[in-house]
C-alpha positions as a Markdown table, in Angstrom:
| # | Residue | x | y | z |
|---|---|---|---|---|
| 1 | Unk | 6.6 | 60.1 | 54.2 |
| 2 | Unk | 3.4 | 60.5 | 56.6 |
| 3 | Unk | 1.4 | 58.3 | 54.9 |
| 4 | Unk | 4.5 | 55.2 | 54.6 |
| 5 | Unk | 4.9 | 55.4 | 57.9 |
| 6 | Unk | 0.9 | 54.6 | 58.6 |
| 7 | Unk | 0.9 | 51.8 | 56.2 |
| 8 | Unk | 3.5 | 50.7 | 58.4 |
| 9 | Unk | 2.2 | 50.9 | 61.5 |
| 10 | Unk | -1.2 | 49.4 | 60.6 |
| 11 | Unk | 0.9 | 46.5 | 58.7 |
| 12 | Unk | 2.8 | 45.6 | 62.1 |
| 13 | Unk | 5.9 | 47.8 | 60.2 |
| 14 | Unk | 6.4 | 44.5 | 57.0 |
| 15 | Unk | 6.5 | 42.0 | 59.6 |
| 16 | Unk | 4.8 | 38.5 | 59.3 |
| 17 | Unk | 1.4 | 37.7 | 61.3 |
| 18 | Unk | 2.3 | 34.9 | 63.8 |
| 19 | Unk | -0.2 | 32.2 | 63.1 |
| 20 | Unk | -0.5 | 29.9 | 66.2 |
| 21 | Unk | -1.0 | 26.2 | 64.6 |
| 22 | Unk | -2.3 | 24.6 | 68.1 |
| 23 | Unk | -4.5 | 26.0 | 70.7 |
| 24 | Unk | -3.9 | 24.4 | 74.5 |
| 25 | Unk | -6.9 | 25.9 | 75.6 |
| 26 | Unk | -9.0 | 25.4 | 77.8 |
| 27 | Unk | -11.8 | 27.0 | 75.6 |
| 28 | Unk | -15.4 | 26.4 | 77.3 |
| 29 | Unk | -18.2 | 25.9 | 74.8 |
| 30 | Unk | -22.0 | 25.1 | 74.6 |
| 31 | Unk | -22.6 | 21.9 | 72.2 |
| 32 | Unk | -25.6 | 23.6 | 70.0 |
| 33 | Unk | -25.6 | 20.0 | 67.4 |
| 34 | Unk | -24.5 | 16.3 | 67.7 |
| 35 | Unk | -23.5 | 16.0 | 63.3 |
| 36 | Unk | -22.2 | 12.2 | 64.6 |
| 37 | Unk | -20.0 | 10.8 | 66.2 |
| 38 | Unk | -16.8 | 12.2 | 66.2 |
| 39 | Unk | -18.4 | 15.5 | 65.2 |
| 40 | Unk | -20.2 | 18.6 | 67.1 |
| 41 | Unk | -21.0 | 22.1 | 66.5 |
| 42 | Unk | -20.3 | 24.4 | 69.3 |
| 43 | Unk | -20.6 | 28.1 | 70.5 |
| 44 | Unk | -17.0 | 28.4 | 72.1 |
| 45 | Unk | -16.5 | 31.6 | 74.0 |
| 46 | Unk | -13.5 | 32.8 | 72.8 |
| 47 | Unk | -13.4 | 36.3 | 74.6 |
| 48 | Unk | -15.4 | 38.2 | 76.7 |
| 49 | Unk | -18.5 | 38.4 | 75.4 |
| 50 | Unk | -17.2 | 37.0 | 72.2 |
| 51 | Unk | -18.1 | 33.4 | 70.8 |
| 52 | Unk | -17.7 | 32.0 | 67.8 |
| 53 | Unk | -19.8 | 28.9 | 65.9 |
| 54 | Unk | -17.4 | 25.8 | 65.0 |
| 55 | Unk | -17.7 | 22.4 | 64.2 |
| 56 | Unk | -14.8 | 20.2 | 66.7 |
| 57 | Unk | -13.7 | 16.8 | 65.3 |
| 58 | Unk | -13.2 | 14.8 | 68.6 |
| 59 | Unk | -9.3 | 14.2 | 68.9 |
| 60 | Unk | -7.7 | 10.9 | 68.2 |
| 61 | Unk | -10.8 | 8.6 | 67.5 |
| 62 | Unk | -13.0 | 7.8 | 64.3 |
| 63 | Unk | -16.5 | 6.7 | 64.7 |
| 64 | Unk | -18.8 | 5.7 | 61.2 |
| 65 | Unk | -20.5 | 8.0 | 59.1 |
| 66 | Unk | -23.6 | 8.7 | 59.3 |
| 67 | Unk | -23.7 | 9.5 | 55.6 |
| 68 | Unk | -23.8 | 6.9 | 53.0 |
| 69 | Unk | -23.0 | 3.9 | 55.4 |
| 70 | Unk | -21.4 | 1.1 | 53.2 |
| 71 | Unk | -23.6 | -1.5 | 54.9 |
| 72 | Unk | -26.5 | -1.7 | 57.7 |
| 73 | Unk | -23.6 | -2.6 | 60.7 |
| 74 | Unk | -22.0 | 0.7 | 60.0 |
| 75 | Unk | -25.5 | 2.8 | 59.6 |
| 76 | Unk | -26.4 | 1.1 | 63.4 |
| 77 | Unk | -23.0 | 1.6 | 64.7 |
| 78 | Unk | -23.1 | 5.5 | 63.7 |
| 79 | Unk | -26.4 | 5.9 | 64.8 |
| 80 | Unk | -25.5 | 5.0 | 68.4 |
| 81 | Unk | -22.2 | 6.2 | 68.6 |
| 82 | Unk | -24.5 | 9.9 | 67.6 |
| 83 | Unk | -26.9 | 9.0 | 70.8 |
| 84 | Unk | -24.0 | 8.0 | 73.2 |
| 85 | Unk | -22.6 | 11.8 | 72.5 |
| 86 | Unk | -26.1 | 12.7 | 72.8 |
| 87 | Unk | -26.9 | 11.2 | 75.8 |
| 88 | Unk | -23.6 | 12.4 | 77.6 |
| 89 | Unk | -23.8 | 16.3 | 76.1 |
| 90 | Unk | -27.4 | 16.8 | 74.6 |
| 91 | Unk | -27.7 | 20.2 | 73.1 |
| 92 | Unk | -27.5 | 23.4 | 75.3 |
| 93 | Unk | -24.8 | 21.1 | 77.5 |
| 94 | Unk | -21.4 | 22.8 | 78.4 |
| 95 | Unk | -17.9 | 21.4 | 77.5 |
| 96 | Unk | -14.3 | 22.1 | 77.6 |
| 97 | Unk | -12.2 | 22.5 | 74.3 |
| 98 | Unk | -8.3 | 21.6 | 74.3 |
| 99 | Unk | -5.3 | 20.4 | 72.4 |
| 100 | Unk | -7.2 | 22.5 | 69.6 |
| 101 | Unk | -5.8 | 22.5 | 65.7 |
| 102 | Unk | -6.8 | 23.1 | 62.4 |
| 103 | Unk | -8.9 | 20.4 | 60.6 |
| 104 | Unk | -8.6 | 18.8 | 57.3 |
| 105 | Unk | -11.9 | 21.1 | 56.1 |
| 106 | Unk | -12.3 | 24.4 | 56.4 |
| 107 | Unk | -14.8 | 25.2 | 58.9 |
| 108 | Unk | -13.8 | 22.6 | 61.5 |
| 109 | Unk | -11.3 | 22.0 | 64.2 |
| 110 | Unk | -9.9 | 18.9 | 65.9 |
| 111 | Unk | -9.9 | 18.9 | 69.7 |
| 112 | Unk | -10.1 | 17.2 | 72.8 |
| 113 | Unk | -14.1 | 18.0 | 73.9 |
| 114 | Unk | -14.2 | 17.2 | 78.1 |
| 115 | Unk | -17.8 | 16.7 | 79.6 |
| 116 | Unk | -18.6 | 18.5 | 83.4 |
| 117 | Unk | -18.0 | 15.0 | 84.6 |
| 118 | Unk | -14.5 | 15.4 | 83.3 |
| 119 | Unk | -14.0 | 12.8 | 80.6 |
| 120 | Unk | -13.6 | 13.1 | 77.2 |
| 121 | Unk | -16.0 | 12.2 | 74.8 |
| 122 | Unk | -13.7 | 10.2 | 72.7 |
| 123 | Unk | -12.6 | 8.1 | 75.5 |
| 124 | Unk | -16.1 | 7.6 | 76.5 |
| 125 | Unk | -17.3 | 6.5 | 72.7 |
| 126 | Unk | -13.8 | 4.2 | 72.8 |
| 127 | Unk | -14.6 | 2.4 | 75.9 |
| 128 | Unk | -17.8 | 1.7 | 74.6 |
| 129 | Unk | -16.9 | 0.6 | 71.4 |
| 130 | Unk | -18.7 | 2.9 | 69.2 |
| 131 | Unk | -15.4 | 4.2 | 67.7 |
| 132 | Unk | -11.6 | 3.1 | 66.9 |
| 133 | Unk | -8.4 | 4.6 | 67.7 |
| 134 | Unk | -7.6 | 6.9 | 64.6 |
| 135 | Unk | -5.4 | 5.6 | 61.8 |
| 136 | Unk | -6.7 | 2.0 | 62.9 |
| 137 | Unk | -8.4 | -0.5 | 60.7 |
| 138 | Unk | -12.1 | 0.3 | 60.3 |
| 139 | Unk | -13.8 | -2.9 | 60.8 |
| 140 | Unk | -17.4 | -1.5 | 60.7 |
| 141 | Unk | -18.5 | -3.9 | 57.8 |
| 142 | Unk | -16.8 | -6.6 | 58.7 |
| 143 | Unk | -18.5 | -7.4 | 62.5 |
C-alpha cells in the first residue's frame, strides 16, 4: 500500500500534466545566431539562473529562404532581410520574447522578438519590405 501511494504522489496522484499551449511572456533572451530572416537562435532565461537554447520564428511575417532560393531576387531579398535583423540585433544583443507557441518543427518556437528600442523585428523587416504578412502571396520571384 506504501509503495501505491508513492507512485501516486510522484505521478501528481493519476492526474493529467497541464501543458500550457501559449506563453505571454515576457521572456528576455540574448540572440546567439541570425539563421535568416524570420529565424534566430536565442539563450532565453527562463529561470533564475536557468536558460535554455531555442530557435524563435518571428511571429506573423515570412521573409525568403536562404536555402535553395528559387531564383536570384529571392537569394538577394533573404540575404538582406538576414542583415537588417543583423544590423538591428547582431549577436550577443538582448531581446524580449512574447506571445510565445509551439512551432511547426520540433526545436523551434514562434514569437514576438522586441529589440531595446522597443519594436519588433517583424514589423521592422515589414516596413522595410524584406518580408510579407504570413499566409500572403509570396511574390519573391515575381519582382
Amino acid at each position: 500500500m506504501f509503495r501505491l501511494w508513492v507512485v501516486f504522489s510522484i505521478l501528481g496522484c493519476g492526474l493529467p500534466i497541464a501543458r500550457a499551449d501559449n506563453l505571454a511572456g515576457p521572456i528576455p533572451a540574448e540572440i546567439i545566431r541570425v539563421v535568416d530572416g524570420d529565424t534566430v537562435k536565442v539563450r532565453a532565461t527562463i529561470w533564475l539562473d536557468q536558460t535554455l537554447v531555442i530557435s524563435v520564428r518571428l511571429r506573423g511575417i515570412d521573409a525568403p529562404e536562404l536555402f535553395r532560393p528559387k531564383c536570384a531576387a529571392k537569394k538577394t531579398l533573404a540575404r538582406s532581410a538576414k542583415a537588417s535583423v543583423l544590423a538591428s540585433s547582431p549577436v550577443g544583443s538582448h531581446v524580449t520574447l512574447t506571445n510565445i507557441s509551439r512551432g511547426k518543427y520540433a526545436g523551434r518556437v514562434i514569437a514576438s522578438v522586441t529589440t531595446t528600442d522597443g519594436e519588433t523585428l517583424a514589423t521592422r523587416l515589414l516596413a522595410q519590405g524584406q518580408a510579407i504578412v504570413m499566409g500572403t502571396d509570396k511574390p519573391w520571384c515575381t519582382l
